[in-house]
Each structure stands twice: as structure tokens, then as C-alpha cells.
LUMBAMI-466103 format. One record per residue: residue number from 0; residue in one letter; x, y, z of N, C-alpha, C in turn; chain. Coordinates in steps of 0.2 Angstrom, whole numbers. Atoms other than C-alpha are relative to their C-alpha. Layout:
REM LUMBAMI-466103
num,residuo,n_px,n_py,n_pz,ca_px,ca_py,ca_pz,c_px,c_py,c_pz,cadena
NUM,a,X,Y,Z,X,Y,Z,X,Y,Z,A
...
END
This chain:
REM LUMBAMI-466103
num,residuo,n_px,n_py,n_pz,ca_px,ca_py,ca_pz,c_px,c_py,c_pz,cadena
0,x,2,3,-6,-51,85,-125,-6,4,3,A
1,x,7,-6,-1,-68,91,-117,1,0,5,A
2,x,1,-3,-10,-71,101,-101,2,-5,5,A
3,x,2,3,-9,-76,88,-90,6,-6,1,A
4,x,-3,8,-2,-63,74,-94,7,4,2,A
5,x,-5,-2,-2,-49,88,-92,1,3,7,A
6,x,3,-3,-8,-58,93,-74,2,-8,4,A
7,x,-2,8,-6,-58,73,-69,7,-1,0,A
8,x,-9,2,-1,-37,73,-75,-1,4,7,A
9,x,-3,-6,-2,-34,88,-64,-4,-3,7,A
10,x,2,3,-8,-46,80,-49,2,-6,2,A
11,x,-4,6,0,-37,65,-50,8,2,3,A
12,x,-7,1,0,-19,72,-50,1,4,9,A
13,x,-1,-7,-7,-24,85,-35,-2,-7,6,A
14,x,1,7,-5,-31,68,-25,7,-4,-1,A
15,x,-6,2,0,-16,59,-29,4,5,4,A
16,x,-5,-5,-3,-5,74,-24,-2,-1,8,A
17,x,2,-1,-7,-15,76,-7,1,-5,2,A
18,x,-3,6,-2,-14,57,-4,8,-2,2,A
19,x,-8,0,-3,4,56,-7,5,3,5,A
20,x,-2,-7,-5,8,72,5,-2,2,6,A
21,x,4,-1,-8,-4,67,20,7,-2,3,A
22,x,-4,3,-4,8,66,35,-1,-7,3,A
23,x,2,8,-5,-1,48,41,-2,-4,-6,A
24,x,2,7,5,-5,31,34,-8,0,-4,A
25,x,5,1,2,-18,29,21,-2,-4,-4,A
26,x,3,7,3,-29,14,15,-5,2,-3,A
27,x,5,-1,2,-43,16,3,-2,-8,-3,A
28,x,2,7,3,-53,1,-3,-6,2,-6,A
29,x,7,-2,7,-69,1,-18,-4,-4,3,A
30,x,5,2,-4,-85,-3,-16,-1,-8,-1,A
31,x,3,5,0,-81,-22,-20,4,-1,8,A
32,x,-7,1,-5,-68,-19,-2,7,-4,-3,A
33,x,-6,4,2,-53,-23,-12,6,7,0,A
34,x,-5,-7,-2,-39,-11,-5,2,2,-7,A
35,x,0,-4,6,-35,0,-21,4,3,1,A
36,x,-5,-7,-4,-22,13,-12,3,-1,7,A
37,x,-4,1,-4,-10,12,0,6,4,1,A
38,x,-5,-5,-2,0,24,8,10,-2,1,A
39,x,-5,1,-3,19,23,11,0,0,8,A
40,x,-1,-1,-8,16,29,28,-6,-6,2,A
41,x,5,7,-5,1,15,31,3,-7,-2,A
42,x,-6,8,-2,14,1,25,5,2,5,A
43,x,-5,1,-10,27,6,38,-4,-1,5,A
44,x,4,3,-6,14,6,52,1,-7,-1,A
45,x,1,7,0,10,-11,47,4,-5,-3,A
46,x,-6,5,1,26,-19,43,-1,-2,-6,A
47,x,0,4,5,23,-23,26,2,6,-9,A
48,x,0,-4,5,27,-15,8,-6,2,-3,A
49,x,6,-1,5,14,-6,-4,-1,-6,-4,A
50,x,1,4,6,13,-19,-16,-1,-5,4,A
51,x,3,6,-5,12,-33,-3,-7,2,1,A
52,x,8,-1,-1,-4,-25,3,-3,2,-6,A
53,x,2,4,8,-9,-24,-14,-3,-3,-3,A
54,x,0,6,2,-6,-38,-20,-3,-5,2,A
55,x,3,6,-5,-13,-49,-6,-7,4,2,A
56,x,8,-2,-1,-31,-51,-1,0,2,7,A
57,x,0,-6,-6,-35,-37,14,-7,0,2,A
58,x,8,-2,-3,-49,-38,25,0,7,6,A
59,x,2,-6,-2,-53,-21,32,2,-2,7,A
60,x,0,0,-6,-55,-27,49,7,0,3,A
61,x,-8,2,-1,-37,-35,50,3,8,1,A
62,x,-2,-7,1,-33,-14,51,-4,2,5,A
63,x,3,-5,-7,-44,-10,67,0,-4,5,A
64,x,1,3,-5,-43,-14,84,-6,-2,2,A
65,x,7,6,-1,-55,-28,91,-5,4,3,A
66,x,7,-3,-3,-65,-14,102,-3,5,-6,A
67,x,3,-7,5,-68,-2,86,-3,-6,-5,A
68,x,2,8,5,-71,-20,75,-8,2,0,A
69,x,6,-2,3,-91,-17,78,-2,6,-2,A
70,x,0,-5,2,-92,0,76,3,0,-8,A
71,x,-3,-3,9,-81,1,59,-7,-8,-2,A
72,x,4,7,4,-94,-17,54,-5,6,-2,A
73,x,7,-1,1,-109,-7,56,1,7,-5,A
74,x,-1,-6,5,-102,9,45,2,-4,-5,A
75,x,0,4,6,-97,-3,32,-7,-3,-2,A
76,x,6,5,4,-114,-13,31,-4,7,-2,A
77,x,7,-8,0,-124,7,33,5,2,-8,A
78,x,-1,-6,8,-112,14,18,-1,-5,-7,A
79,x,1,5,3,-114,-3,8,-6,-1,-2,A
80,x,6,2,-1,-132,-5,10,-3,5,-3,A
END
């Protein structure tokens, strides 16, 4: 196995690790916005299982309050762009 691919296991499992271990809910999505991660503790908040959020199409917004809605818009279009 060579260096670098045994360096991405090990940063992979150490991210995993820290994810599964934060005290709060966490959501991650990819750059097509398709949730990809989902916390234990960010489906309790939201009343629904991991695999439901998942499985089902997730629009980012549905997850932030209406006053923070253009603020998080305009960080999505700036990291996007």
C-alpha cells in the first residue's frame, strides 16, 4: 500500500472518529449539495432517522432559520462560485 493512500485511510478514519464523537448535530453535504453525513445527534434535533435524511432529497435551507436563510444563501453561492 503506498504512503499517501495509507495517510487518506487514517485521515478518513480520524474524521469519522471526530464526527461520530462531536457532542452536537452534524450535517455535511458535497459540492453537488446532496447531504452525504448525518449525525445521530442532527437526526434527533430534527425528528427524523439517519437514513431518512439520507435517503430523502435535503435542501440546506429547510435546516436554518428564516432570519439566517440569506446569510447562509450568500455563503453557499461565495463557496460555490
Amino acid at each position: 500500500m503506498a504512503q499517501r493512500e495509507l495517510h487518506d485511510i487514517i485521515d478518513t478514519i480520524s474524521l469519522t472518529t471526530h464526527l461520530k464523537n462531536m457532542p452536537f448535530g452534524v450535517l455535511l453535504w458535497n459540492e453537488n449539495m446532496s447531504l452525504v453525513y448525518c449525525s445521530e445527534e442532527a437526526a434527533e434535533m430534527f425528528e427524523y432517522t439517519t437514513e431518512e435524511l439520507l435517503e430523502k432529497p435535503t435542501n440546506l435551507l429547510q435546516f436554518v432559520h428564516d432570519d439566517d436563510a440569506p446569510g447562509v444563501n450568500a455563503l453557499i453561492t461565495d463557496i460555490t462560485s
